[in-house]
Structure formats: structure tokens, C-alpha cells
N, C-alpha and C positions, 0 to 999 in steps of 0.2 A: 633561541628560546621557543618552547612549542606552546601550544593551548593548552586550558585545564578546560576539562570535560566531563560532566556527570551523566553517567545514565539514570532514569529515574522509571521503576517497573523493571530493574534490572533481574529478576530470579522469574520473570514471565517468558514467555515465546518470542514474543518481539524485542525483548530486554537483553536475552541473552545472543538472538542474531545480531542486535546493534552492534554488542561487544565483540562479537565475532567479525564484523564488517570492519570497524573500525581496527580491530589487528591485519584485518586481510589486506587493507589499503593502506596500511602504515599512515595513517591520518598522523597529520604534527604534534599531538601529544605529550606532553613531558607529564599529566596527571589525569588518570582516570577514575573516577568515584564510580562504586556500584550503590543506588540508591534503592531504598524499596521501604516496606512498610513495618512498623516498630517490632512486629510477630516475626520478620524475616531476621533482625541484626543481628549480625556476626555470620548469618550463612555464608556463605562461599560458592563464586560464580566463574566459571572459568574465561581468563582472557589471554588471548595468544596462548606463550607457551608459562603463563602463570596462573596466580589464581586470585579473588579479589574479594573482601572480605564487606557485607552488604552495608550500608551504612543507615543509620533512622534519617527518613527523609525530615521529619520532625524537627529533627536536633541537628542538622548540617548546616552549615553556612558557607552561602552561595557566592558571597562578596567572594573576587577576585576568580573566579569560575566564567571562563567564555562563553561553554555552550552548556545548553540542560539539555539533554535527549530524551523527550517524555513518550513513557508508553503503559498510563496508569489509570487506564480508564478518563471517560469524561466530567468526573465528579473530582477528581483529583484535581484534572486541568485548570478549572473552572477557579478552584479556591487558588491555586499554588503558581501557575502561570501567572498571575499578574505580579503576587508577590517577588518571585525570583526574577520577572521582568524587570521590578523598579530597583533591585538590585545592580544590576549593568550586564547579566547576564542572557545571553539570549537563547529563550525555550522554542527549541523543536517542537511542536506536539501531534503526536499522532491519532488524539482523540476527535472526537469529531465536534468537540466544544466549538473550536473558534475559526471553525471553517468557513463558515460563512459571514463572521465577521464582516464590516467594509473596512476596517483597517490592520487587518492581519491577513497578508497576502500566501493566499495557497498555491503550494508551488510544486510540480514538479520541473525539475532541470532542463529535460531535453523540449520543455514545450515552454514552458513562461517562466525563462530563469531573468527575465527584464525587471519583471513585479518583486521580487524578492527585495528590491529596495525600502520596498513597504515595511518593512520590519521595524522599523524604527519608532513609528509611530507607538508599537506596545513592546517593543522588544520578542514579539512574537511571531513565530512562523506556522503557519497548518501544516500538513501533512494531510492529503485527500483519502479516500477509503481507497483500501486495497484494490478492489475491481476498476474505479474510477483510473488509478493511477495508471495501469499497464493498458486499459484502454486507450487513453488520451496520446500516451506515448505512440502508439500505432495513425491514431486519426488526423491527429496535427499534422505531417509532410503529406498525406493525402490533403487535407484540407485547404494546404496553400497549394496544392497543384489543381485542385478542384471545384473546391468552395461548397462545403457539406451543409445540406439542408435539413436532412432526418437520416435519426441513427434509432435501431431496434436489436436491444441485444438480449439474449437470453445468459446468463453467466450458471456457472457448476460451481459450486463454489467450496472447498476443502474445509475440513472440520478445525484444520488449526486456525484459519478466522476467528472463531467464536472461543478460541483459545484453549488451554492443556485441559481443561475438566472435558470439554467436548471431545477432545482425542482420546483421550480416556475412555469416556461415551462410547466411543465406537470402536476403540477396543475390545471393553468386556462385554460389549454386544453382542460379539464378531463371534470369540471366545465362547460365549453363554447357546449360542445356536446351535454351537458343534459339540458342546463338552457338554452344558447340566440348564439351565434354563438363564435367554436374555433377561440382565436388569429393567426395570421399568425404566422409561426415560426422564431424564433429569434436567440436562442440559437443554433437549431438545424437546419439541413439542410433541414429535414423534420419533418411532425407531428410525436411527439412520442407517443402521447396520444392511444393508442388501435395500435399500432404500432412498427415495430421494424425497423430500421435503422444500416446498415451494413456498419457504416463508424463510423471511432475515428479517429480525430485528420489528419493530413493533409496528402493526396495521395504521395507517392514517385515513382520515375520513371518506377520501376518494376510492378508498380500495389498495392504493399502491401500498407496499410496507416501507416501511423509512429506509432501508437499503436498497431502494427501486428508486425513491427522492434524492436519494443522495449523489448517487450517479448521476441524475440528471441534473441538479442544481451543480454540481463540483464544475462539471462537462461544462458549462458554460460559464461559471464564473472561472474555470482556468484557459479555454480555449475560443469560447465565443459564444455570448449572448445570443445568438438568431439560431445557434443551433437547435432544434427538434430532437428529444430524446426518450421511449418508454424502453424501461426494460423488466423486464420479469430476472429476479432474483433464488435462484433454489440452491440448496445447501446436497451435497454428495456426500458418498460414501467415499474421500479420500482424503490423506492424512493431510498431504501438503502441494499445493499448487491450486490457482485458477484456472479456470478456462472458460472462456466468450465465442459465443457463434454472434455475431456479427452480421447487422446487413445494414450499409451507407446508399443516401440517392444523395447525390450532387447535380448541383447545378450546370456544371460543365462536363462535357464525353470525360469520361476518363476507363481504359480498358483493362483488364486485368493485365494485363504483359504492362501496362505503363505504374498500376501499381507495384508489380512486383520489383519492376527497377526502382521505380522511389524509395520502396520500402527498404530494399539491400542495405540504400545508400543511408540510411535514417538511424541517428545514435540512437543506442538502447535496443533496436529490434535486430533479431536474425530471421530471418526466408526459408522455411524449410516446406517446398512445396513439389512436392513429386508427386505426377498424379499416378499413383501405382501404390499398392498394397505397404504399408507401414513409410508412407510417405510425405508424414506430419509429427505434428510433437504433440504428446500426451504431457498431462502431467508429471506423469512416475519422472520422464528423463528431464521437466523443466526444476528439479528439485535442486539448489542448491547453487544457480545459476544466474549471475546478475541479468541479462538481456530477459526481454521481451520477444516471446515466436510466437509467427504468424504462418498459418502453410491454409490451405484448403481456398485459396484466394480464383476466384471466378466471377463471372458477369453475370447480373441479375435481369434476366429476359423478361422479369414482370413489369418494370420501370424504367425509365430513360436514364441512362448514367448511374444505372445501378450496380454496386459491387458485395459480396457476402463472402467473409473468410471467418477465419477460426484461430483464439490467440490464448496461449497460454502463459502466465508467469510464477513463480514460485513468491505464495502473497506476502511469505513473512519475508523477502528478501524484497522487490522492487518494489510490492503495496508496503511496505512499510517501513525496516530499520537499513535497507539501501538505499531509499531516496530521501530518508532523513538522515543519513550520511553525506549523501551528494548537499542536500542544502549547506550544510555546513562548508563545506568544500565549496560551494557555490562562492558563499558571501566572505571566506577567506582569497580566491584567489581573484575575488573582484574589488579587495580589497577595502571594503563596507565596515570591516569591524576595527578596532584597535587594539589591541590586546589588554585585557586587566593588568593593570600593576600590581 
């Protein structure tokens, strides 16, 4: 007998890679719900080699449903997470509601799959922000061989982030430059088309914007407190993938040749570090691909035990509906949950 499994923001960008991840993995499955909002019922969402017919998230009932995989904004979360928690159901959620929760433990796998027992407390699981997630996955085997003191990252960050109306955005941007005159912008504050924008998500008092707070608060409540972390957050001109320039000072020598061995050996990243012309990974080729790459990896001659490399991962697959894939897989094969009767 397998799981019964609801996607919830099922007809979104990260709704529709869940159900896509979840066929690619043959996840235990015997029932899959596509859930979404009462404007969406009856659309039709494709999964594997079938097709799924959307359901009112309103009107479903979640008794006897193992996992909810949410990806419906933080205002959804907020009301409907606790609800299908007290149900016996446990919520995924990839909004940034209950992140910082203290009893709803934020988890990515390959770095704090211990905490993940925490779920019981609300029936709930976080899901970190996209840049946070494929960062930490990189930092953590560096960090036990090091012990990282301050992190400074600049991230690039793909329009599908901010989701399909922004890819859209910079579509008929793109379109509008070359053919008859660009749209005004909508989604973004400014044009992103041939352009970069150095603002996510809303300004907070100190200056930082709440996608520059997030990273830093996640970074330490999933990997460690003492860690130091600024990062300037800016939005690019590409459809799908992240990418982070990166610079760590640790407390212990560590050389670029001994991160690059660590890093080989490290679940979730691949190495791709040639120092020679097209001898790194861009986005265009991180599209579509569960791992986390890391290449441009060198010694920082300004600091003592300084290292600066460069990491990219495809955000709607490991930032978001692959590592709330693996959670669930997590807490199945550690065997935490008990199936609904």
C-alpha cells in the first residue's frame, strides 16, 4: 500500500514541477490530488504519463491524506496549514510562513535531515527559500571540515522565482524591444528584460530586503547560529535557474583543492571546475537537474582561510518542489510517519 498525496498550488510553477518530481522518483503513491484554488476546478495538470483533474482546495478532504505538498503562497499557508495539520496530515510548505517557526523544523535533507522529527509538534514541515536551499547544501561539508565564520553572497536570481506572471514579464519585454514597444512593468519594479534589478521581495528598516533576511535567518537556523551572513539579493534576466558568487572565511586553513575534494564527495553537489574557457555551469545547462553546481572554487588572498566559488541550481527543482519531495521521502524512510487508515 503506498501514500495518498495532495499537491496544493498544483496549476503554479512549483505545483506543477512537484508533480513532475514526484512521477520522476516513483514516490510510493497509490493517490495523488491536484489541489488549487476554486477559479482553477476541473483544470487539468499533467502528471507522469497521465493527466490530473484540479480539485477546490475548499471543498477536499484531507482525513486519510499522508502528505499535503504546499505551494500557495504565504497567506494560504498560514490559514490552511494548521487546519490539514490537526487533520493527521502532514504539510510540506514551501511558503515562507512557518519558517521560522521554533516548532516547525526547516529542513533541507542533505544538511539537517535529524530536525525533521520536529514535525510532529504541528504536523508541519518548512521548506527554506530557494537561494537559501542550494546554498546551505554547498556550505554544510565545507563547514564540518572548516567551521564557517562569515558568508557574503550576491545571488542572480531567475524570473521564475517570483513566478509565471513574472516569466511572462520578461517575455513580452524581451518580444516588445524587438517587435513594437516593451510593456510597462507589472510584476517588477522595473524592466527586467536586458536588465537587472537589485530588490526581492519587500525593503525592511535596516535597508536589507526581506529576500537578503531570509537567507540569513534560514542559514542559521538550518545550519548554525554563530554563522555571519549579508547577502545582496538581485533578480536577472533568466527564465529558470539560480546562481550565487559566494565568498566563506572560516576559522580553519581550508584550500581550494581540499574544498573541491569535499565538495565531489557531498550528496546533492556536482564539481564542475575547469579553469579554462566554458569551465563552469550557467544556468541555461542547471535547468532541469536535481544536483546543486559549484565550479569557479579559489582562495581568497584578502582573508585568512578564505575561499569564493560560484553555485548554481535550477530554483523550482532543489529551491523548491525537489526538496519538498525528499522531505517527504525523508520522514518515510526514517520511518516517522504511519500511514492513514
Amino acid at each position: 500500500m503506498g501514500y495518498k498525496v495532495a499537491v496544493i498550488g498544483a496549476t503554479g510553477n512549483v505545483g506543477r514541477e512537484m508533480l513532475n518530481i514526484l512521477a520522476e522518483r516513483e514516490f510510493p503513491a497509490d493517490e495523488v490530488s491536484a489541489i488549487a484554488s476554486r477559479r482553477s476546478m476541473g483544470r487539468e495538470v499533467s502528471f507522469g504519463d497521465g493527466r490530473l483533474k484540479c480539485q477546490d482546495l475548499e471543498q477536499f478532504d484531507f482525513r486519510g491524506v499522508d502528505f499535503a505538498l504546499m505551494s500557495a503562497g504565504s497567506a494560504v499557508a498560514k490559514e490552511w496549514a494548521p487546519k490539514i495539520g490537526a487533520q493527521g496530515c502532514v504539510v510540506i510548505d514551501n511558503s515562507s510562513c512557518w519558517r521560522m517557526d521554533p516548532d516547525v523544523p526547516l529542513i533541507v535533507p542533505e544538511v539537517n535531515a535529524d530536525a525533521v522529527v520536529g514535525f510532529t509538534k504541528k504536523n508541519i514541515v518548512a521548506n527554506p527559500n530557494c537561494s537559501t536551499a542550494q546554498l546551505v547544501v554547498v556550505l554544510k561539508p565545507l563547514h564540518d571540515r572548516a567551521k564557517i565564520k562569515r558568508v557574503v553572497v550576491a545571488t542572480y536570481q531567475s524570473v521564475s522565482g517570483a513566478g509565471k506572471e513574472a516569466m511572462d514579464e520578461l517575455w513580452d519585454q524581451t518580444k516588445g524591444i524587438f517587435v513594437t514597444n516593451p510593456p510597462e512593468p507589472k510584476a517588477f519594479t522595473k524592466q527586467i528584460a536586458f536588465n537587472v534589478i537589485p530588490h526581492i521581495d519587500v525593503f525592511m528598516e535596516d535597508g536589507q530586503t526581506k529576500e537578503e533576511w531570509k537567507m540569513m535567518a534560514e542559514t542559521k537556523k538550518i545550519l548554525d547560529p554563530k554563522i555571519k551572513l549579508t547577502a545582496t539579493c538581485v533578480r536577472v534576466p533568466v527564465f529558470v535557474g539560480h546562481s550565487e558568487a559566494v565568498n566563506v572565511e572560516f576559522e580553519d586553513p581550508i584550500t581550494a583543492a581540499d574544498a573541491r575534494r569535499i565538495l565531489r564527495e557531498a550528496p546533492g553537489v556536482l564539481v564542475v571546475d575547469k579553469r579554462e574557457p566554458g569551465g563552469y555551469v550557467t544556468p541555461v545547462e542547471c535547468v532541469g537537474d536535481y544536483a546543486t553546481y559549484v565550479s569557479r572554487i579559489r582562495e581568497d588572498q584578502t582573508v585568512d582561510n578564505g575561499l569564493s566559488f560560484w553555485v548554481v541550481s535550477d530554483n523550482l527543482r532543489k529551491g523548491a518542489a525537489l526538496n519538498t519531495v525528499q522531505i517527504a521521502e525523508l520522514i518515510i524512510n526514517r520511518n516517522l510517519l504511519k500511514k492513514a487508515a
